[in-house]
N, C-alpha and C positions, 0 to 999 in steps of 0.2 A: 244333447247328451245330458242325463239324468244322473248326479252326482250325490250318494248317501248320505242321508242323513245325519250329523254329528253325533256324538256317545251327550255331549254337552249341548243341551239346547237352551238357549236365552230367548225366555216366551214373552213379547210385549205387546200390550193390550195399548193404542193408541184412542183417546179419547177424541175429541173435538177440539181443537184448536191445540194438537199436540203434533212433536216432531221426534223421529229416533233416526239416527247416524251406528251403525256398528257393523259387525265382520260375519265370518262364513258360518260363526254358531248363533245366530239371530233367525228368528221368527218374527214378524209383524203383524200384527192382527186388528182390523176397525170395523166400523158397521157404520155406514155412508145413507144420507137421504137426500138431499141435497146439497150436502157439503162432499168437496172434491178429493179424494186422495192420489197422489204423487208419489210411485213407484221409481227410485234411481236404483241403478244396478252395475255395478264393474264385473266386466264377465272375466277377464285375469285376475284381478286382486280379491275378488268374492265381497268387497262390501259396496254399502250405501245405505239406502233409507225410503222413509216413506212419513210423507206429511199427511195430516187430515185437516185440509183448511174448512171455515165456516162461510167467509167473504170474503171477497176478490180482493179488494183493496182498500188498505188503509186511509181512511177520510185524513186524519192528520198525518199528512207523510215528516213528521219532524223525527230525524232521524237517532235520535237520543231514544226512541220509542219503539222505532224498531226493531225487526229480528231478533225477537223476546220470544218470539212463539210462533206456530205456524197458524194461529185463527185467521190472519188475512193471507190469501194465494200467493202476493208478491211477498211478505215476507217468509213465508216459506221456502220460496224460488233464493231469496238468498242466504237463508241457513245452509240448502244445498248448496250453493258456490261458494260458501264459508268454507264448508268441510271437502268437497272436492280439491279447493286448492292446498288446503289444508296434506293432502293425500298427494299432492304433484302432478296429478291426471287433468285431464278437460271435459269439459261441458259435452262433447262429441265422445266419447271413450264409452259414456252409458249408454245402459238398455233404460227406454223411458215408458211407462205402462200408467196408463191415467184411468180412475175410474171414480163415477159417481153425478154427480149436476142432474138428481133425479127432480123432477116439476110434481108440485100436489094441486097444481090447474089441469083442468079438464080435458084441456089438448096435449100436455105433457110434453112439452115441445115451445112455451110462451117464453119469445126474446128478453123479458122484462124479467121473469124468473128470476129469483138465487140461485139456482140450479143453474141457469143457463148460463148468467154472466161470472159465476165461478169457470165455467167451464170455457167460455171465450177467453177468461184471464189468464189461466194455465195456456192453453195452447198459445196465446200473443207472449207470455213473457218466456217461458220454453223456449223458444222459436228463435223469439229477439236475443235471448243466452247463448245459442249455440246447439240447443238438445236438439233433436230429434224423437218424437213420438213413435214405438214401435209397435202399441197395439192402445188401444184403448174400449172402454165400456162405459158410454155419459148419454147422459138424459133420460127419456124415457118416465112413463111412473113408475116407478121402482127405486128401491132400496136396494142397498149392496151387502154385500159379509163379503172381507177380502182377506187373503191369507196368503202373505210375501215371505218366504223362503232367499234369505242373503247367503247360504252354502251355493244353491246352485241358480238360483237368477226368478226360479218358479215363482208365479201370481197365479192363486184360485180364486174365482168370485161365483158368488154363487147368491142369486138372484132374490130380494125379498119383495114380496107382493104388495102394492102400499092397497091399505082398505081404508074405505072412507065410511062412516059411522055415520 
């Protein structure tokens, strides 16, 4: 079910190592190469969010440091369980849409990647939370352009070609 567009739209351009939390007049917008973005969605209430992380995990897990931003995966994983509980809902309640863990190695596909092991860390810490993954788009050589609509739940992505010079 395809729900109109707001008269009020709140347009936000997520950079790299950024997070946005907000309601049914929200837009999200990033551009992913190997860094992974994190799509939450409450299909009753109409919000959530979308992280662009850079790296999986924080070398110093000293907790005075985290969940300042979402540049590492796990701390992005718990800005969203800030604000879910925050909202009285659970980890299960969302729609989960992950995109991005593009590789600029030759096989496009190398376990060693940033790209890849972003992408292992979102789905282990996901998983270990409670989420459930309900579409995703990772790896590959490519770049992303992704566009999250929080009125009705909608993620575009639409595919950038990586060229090597």
């Amino acid at each position: 079910m395809s729900v109109k567009e707001p008269d009020f739209v709140l347009d936000i351009f997520l950079q790299p190592g950024e997070f946005f939390w907000g309601d049914a007049t929200t837009r999200i917008r990033t551009i992913l190469g190997s860094c992974v973005a994190i799509c939450l969605w409450h299909p009753e209430l109409c919000v959530g969010g979308m992280s662009h992380s850079i790296l999986p995990r924080r070398k110093n897990q000293d907790p005075a440091a985290s969940g300042q931003e979402a540049r590492y995966v796990n701390d992005a994983i718990d800005m969203f369980l800030k604000n879910i509980k925050k909202s009285g809902t659970r980890p299960a309640d969302y729609h989960v849409k992950v995109f991005g863990g593009g590789s600029f190695f030759a096989d496009g596909e190398s376990d060693r990647s940033v790209g890849s092991m972003n992408i292992a860390t979102a789905r282990e810490l996901l998983e270990s939370n409670g989420f459930r993954i309900h579409k995703e788009h990772l790896g590959g050589m490519q770049g992303r352009n992704v566009l999250f609509h929080l009125w009705n739940g909608e993620v575009w992505m639409k595919r950038i070609a990586i060229t090597k010079r």
